[in-house]
VOGU-3710 file (C-alpha; in Angstrom, 3 decimals, decimal comma):
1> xxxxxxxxxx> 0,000/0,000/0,000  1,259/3,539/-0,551  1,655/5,436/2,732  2,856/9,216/2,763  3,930/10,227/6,214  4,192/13,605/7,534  5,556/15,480/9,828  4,875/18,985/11,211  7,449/19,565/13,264  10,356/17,715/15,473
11> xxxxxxxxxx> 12,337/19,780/17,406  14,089/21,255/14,541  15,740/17,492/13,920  15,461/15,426/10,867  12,025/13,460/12,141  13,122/10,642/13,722  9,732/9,070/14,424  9,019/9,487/10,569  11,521/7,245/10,084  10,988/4,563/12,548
21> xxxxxxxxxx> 7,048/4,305/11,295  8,757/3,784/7,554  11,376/1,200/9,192  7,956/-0,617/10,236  6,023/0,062/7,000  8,555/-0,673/5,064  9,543/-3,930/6,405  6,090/-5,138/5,590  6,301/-4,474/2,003  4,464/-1,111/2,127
31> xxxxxxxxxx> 5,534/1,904/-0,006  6,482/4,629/2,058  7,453/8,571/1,138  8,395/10,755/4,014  7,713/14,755/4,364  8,517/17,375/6,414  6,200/19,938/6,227  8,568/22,515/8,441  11,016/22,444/5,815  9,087/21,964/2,492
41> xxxxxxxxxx> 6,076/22,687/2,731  2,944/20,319/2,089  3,645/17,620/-0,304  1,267/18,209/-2,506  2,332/15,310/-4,970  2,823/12,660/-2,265  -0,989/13,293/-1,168  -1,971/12,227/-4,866  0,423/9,458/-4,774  -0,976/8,305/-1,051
51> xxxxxxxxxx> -3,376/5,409/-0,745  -2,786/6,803/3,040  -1,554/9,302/5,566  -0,420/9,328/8,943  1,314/12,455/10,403  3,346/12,787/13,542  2,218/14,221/16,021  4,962/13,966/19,128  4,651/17,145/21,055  2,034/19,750/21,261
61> xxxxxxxxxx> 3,474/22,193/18,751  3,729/19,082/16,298  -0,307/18,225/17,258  -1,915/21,737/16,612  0,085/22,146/13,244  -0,760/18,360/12,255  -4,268/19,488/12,111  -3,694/22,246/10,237  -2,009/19,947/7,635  -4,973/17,691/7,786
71> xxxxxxxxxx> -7,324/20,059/6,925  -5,256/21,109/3,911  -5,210/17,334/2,974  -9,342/16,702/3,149  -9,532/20,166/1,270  -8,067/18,040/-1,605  -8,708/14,594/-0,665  -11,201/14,451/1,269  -11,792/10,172/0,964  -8,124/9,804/1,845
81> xxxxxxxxxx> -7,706/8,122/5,077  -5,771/10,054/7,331  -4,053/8,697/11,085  -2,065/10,750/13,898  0,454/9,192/15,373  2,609/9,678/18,467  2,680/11,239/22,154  0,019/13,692/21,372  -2,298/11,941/19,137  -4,647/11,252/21,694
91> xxxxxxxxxx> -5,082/14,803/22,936  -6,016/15,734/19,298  -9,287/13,815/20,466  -10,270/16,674/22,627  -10,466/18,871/19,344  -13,467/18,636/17,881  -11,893/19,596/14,506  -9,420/16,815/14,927  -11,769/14,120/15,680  -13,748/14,812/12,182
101> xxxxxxxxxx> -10,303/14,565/10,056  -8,788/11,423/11,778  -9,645/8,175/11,177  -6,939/6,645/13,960  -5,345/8,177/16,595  -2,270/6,303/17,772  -0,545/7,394/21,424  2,240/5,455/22,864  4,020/2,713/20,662  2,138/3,612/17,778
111> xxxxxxxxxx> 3,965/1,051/15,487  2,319/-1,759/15,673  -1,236/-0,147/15,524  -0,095/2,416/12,340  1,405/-1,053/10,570  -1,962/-2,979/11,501  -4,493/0,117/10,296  -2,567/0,316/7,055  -2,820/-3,257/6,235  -6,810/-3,184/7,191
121> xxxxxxxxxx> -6,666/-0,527/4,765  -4,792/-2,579/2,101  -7,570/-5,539/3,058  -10,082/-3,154/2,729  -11,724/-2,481/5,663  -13,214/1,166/5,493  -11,587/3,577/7,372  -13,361/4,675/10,831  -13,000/7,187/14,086  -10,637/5,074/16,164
131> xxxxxxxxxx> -8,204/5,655/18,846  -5,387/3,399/19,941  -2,822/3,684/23,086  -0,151/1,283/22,646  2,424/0,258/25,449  3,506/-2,910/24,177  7,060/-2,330/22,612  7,022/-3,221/18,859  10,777/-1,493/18,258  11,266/-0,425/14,189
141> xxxxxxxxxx> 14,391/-0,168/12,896  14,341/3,964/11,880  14,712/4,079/7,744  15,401/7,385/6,965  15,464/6,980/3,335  13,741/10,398/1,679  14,019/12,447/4,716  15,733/15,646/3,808  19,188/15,957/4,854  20,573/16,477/8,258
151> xxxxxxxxxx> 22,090/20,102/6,474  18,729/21,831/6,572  18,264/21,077/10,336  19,082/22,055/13,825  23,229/22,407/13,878  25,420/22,483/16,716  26,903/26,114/17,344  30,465/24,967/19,425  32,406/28,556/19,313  32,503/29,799/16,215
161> xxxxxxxxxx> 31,973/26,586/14,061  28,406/24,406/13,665  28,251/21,284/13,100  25,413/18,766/11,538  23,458/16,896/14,327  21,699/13,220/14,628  18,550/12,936/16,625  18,022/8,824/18,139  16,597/7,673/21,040  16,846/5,053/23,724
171> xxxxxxxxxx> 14,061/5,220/25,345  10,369/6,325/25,251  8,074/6,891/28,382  9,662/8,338/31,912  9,540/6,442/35,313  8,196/9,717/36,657  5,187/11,128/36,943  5,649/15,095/36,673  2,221/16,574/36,520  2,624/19,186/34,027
181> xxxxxxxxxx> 4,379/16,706/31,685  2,297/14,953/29,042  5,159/11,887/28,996  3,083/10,439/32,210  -0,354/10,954/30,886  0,328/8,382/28,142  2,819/6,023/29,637  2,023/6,184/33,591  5,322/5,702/34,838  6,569/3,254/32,439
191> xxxxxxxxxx> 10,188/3,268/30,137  10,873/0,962/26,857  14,330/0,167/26,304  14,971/0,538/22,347  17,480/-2,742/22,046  21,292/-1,386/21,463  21,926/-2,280/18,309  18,693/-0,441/17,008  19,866/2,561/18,447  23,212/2,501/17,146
201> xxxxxxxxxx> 22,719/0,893/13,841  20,567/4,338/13,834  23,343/6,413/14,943  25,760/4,748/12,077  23,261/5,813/9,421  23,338/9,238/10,650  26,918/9,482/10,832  27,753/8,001/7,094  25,292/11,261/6,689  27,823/13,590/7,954
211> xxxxxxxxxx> 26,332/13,804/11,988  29,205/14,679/13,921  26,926/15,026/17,454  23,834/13,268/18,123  20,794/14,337/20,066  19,117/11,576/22,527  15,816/12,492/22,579  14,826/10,482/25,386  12,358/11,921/28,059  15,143/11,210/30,278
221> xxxxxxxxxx> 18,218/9,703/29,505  18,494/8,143/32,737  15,561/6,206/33,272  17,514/3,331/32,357  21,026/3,911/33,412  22,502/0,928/32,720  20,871/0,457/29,254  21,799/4,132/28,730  25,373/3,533/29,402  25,066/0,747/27,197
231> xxxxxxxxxx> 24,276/2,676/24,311  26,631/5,542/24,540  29,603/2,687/25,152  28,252/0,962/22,413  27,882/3,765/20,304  31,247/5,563/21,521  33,903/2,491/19,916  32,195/2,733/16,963  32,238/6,492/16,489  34,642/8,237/19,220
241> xxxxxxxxxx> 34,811/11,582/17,812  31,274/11,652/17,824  29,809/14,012/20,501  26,194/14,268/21,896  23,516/15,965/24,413  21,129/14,186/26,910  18,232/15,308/28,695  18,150/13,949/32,133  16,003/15,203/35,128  17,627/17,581/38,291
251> xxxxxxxxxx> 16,547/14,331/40,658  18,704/12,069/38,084  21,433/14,135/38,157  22,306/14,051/41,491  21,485/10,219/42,428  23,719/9,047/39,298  26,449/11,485/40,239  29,216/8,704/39,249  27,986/8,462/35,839  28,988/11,687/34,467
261> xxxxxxxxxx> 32,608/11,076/34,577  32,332/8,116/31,927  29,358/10,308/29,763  32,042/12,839/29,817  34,860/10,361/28,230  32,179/9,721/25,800  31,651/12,561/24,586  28,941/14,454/26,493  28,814/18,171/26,055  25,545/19,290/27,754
271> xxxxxxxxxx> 22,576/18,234/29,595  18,893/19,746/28,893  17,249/19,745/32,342  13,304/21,118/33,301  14,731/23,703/35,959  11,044/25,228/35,722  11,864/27,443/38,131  13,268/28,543/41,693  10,257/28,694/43,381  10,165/25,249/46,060
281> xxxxxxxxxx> 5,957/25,727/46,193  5,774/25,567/42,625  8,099/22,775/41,945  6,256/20,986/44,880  3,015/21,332/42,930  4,440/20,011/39,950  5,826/17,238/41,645  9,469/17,492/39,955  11,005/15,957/42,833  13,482/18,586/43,109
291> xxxxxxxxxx> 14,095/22,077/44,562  16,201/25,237/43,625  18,772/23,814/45,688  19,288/20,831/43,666  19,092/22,511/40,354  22,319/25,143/42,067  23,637/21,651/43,054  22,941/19,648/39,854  24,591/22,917/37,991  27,493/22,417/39,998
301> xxxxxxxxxx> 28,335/18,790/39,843  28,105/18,709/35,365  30,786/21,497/35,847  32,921/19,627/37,669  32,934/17,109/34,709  33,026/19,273/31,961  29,624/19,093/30,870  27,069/22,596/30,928  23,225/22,235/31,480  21,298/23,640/29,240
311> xxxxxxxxxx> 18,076/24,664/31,527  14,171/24,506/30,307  12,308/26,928/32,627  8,557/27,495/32,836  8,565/30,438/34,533  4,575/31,021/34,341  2,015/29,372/35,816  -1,250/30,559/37,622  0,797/30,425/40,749  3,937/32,687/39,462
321> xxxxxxxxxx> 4,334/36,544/40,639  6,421/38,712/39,281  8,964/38,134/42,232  9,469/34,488/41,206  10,244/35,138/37,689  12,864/38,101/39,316  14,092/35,072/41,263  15,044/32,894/37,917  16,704/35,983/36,091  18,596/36,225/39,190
331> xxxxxxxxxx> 19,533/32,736/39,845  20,835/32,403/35,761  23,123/34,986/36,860  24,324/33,489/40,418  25,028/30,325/39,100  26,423/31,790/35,778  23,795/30,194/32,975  23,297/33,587/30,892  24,813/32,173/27,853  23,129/28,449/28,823
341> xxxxxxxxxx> 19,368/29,604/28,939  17,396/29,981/25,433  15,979/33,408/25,356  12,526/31,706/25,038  12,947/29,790/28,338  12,083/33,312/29,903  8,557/33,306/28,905  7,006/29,907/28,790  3,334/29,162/30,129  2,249/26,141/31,527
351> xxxxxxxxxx> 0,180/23,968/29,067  -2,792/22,476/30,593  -3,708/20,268/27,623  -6,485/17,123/27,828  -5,407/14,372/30,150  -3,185/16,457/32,089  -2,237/15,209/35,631  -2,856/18,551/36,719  -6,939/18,399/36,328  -6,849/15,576/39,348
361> xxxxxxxxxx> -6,102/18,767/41,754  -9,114/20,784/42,548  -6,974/24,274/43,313  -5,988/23,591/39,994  -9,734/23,143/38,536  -10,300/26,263/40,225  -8,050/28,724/38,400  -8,203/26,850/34,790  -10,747/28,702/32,441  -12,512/26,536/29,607
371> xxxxxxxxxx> -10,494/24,775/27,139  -9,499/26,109/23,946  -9,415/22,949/21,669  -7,264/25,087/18,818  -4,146/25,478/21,010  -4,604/22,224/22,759  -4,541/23,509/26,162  -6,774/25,032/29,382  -6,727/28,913/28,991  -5,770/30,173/32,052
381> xxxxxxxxxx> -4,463/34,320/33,634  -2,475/35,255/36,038  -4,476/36,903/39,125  -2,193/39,523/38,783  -1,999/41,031/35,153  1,671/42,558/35,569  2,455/39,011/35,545  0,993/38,001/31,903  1,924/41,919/30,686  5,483/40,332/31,577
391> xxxxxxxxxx> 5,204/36,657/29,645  3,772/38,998/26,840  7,000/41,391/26,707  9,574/38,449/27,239  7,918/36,228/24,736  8,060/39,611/22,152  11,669/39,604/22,682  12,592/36,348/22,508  10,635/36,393/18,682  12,530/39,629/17,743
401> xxxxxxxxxx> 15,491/38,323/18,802  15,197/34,930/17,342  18,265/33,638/16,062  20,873/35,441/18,540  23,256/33,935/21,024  20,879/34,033/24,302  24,161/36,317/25,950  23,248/39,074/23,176  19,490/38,819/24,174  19,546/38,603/28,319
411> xxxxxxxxxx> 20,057/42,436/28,417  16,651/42,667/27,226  15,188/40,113/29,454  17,074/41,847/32,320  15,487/44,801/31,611  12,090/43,645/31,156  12,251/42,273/34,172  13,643/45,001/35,994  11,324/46,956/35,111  8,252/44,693/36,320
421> xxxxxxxxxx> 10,035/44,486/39,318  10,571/48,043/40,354  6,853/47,938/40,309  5,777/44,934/42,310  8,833/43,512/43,723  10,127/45,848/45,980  14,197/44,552/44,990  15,893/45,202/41,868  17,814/42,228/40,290  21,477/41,401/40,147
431> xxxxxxxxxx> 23,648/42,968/38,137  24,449/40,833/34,700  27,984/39,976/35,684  30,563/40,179/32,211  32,024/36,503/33,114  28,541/35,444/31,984  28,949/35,932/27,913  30,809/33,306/26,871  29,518/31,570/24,090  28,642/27,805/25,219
441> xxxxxxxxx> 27,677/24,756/22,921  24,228/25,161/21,685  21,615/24,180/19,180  20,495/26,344/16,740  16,707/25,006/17,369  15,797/27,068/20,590  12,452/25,538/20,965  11,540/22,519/23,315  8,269/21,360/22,605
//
């Protein structure tokens, strides 16, 4: 059967879950072609060609822009049977717009399920409203064959050079059970170990492509440590110039404290960790199972091994005043992150989308307003409106300033905030100190999800 897949959008990566559903497809006979519609646009001839589509839909940016695409694709086709597949699929259920234009939605390990609606399809049962969550590991092989190339993707910017980057995993799910995080809603404390040589055979392909750092894209790298450290060993004698980036939770930092040593010999650069924020009520609410102290901490102990974080922050939720989001700017420059924090970090707002472990809280019931099915998410405002005016003037600068170094943008943000401050805060914030503008490695893609 001829199957286009689609995706919207992947972190600024080649699509790696494009090309483990056409390692699947494919090794069932099927005819695949693979498009990335945040590089070339709609494929317009693929969605003649297609007998079927499924489009990705792994995080929430990917899921609001997948339906987008899928209306574009009825507006044409509008007997072509369409799927959504991935982490977010099944929120696109809570979208009344989404549920008319899919036929499947797939959450979880969604390739068994895609491989088994495509082959009803080739059967020919008739396409119907469905909705599959998968936890039963069915691992794929990734085939990248006809995914653009790795050049027209995220890069790594390492002083004044860039260099092409891989994205693999080796995991999916998270043993933990943040309640902000959509990981848990789907996979409720549970981690599947991609086998080694899946994982690396995938690595190999992307470095006979010219990868010269991979990206583990992993909820957390560390959920399986000894699997983990498996793969980068594995990995490492095969290609030792290789480098690569992990993103591993504050807790996990700390309790495997004698593993960064050895991910340092291998190659490590940086770790992307969900900081959130400094403030210990918030974090508590959130369940992240650590507190400012442990992030300083965390900070402290990759240093010692050579390896930077590279913090997410959310600094806005219903909960936030202006004094906590004073307190991040401040801590970035006490523990020396200026050049280590993406400008956009600044002005992220919690997400509140369908399923969230967040709507078991009644406090939390009681300061969500109704649900907005286009953005995928609980609309919600700060009870004091200095607060969103802020998220509003840091999120303005971080899209004006899109494309600089985050040390040429945090004068702004310092100033924004300072001047929300002055009015609420009663403290001015610490001065931006000039050890804290040297250029650190980076990916060109600032956004996280």
């Amino acid at each position: 059967m001829r199957v286009l897949l689609l995706s919207t959008y992947e972190l600024g990566h080649q699509p790696l879950h494009l090309a483990t559903a056409a390692g699947a497809l494919r090794a069932a006979g099927h005819e695949v072609r693979l498009a990335d519609v945040s590089v070339d646009g709609l494929d317009e001839a693929g969605i003649s060609w297609a007998e079927a589509v499924a489009l990705s839909a792994p995080m929430h940016t990917a899921a609001r822009l997948a339906t987008v695409a899928a209306e574009a694709i009825r507006s044409v086709r509008a007997e072509l049977p369409l799927c959504a597949f991935g982490l977010y699929a099944e929120a696109l259920r809570a979208d009344p717009r989404a549920a008319t234009l899919f036929d499947l939605t797939v959450a979880g390990e969604y390739e068994g399920p895609l491989l088994g609606w495509v082959e009803g399809l080739d059967a020919g049962t008739p396409p119907g409203a469905a909705h599959r969550r998968e936890l039963r590991q069915r691992p794929a092989r990734p085939d990248r064959q006809g995914l653009p190339p790795l050049d027209r993707y995220a890069r790594l910017a390492d002083g004044a050079s860039e260099r092409l980057v891989g994205f693999a995993e080796a995991t999916r799910g998270c043993s933990h059970r943040c309640r902000h995080c959509p990981v848990p809603v789907i996979y409720d404390g549970r981690v599947r170990r991609i086998p080694v040589d899946t994982v690396v055979a995938d690595v190999d392909r992307q470095v006979e492509a010219g990868a010269t750092h991979i990206t583990f894209a992993d909820p957390d790298f560390l959920n399986a440590p000894q699997h983990a450290m498996r793969v980068v060993n594995a990995f490492h004698r095969r290609h030792p110039e290789v480098t690569f980036d992990v993103t591993v939770k504050v807790e996990h930092v700390l309790r495997h404290h004698r593993l960064w040593g050895p991910l340092s010999d291998a190659g490590l650069l940086f770790v992307v960790s969900a900081f959130e924020c400094v403030n210990d009520a918030i974090l508590a609410r959130l369940d992240k199972g650590h507190t400012a102290a442990d992030a300083a901490t965390a900070t402290a102990l990759l240093r010692r091994h050579g390896v930077e974080v590279r913090p997410s922050f959310m600094p806005f939720t219903p909960w936030t005043t202006v004094v906590d989001v004073l307190d991040i700017v401040d801590f970035v420059i006490d523990q020396d992150l200026v050049p280590n924090v993406e400008p956009i970090q600044y002005s992220i707002r919690l997400l509140v989308p369908p399923g969230s472990l967040l709507l078991d809280d009644p406090e939390v019931l009681g300061v969500l307003g109704p649900f907005e099915a286009p953005k995928l998410t609980h609309r919600w405002a700060s009870p004091d409106p200095a607060v969103d005016r802020l998220q509003q003037r840091l999120a303005a600068i971080a899209e004006q300033r899109s494309g600089d170094a985050p040390e040429r943008v945090f004068p702004a943000v310092h100033a924004a905030v300072a001047e929300a401050a002055m009015g609420s805060a009663g403290r001015g914030l610490a001065p931006i100190r000039a050890g804290a503008t040297q250029g650190r490695p980076r990916l060109t893609e600032p956004w996280f999800c």
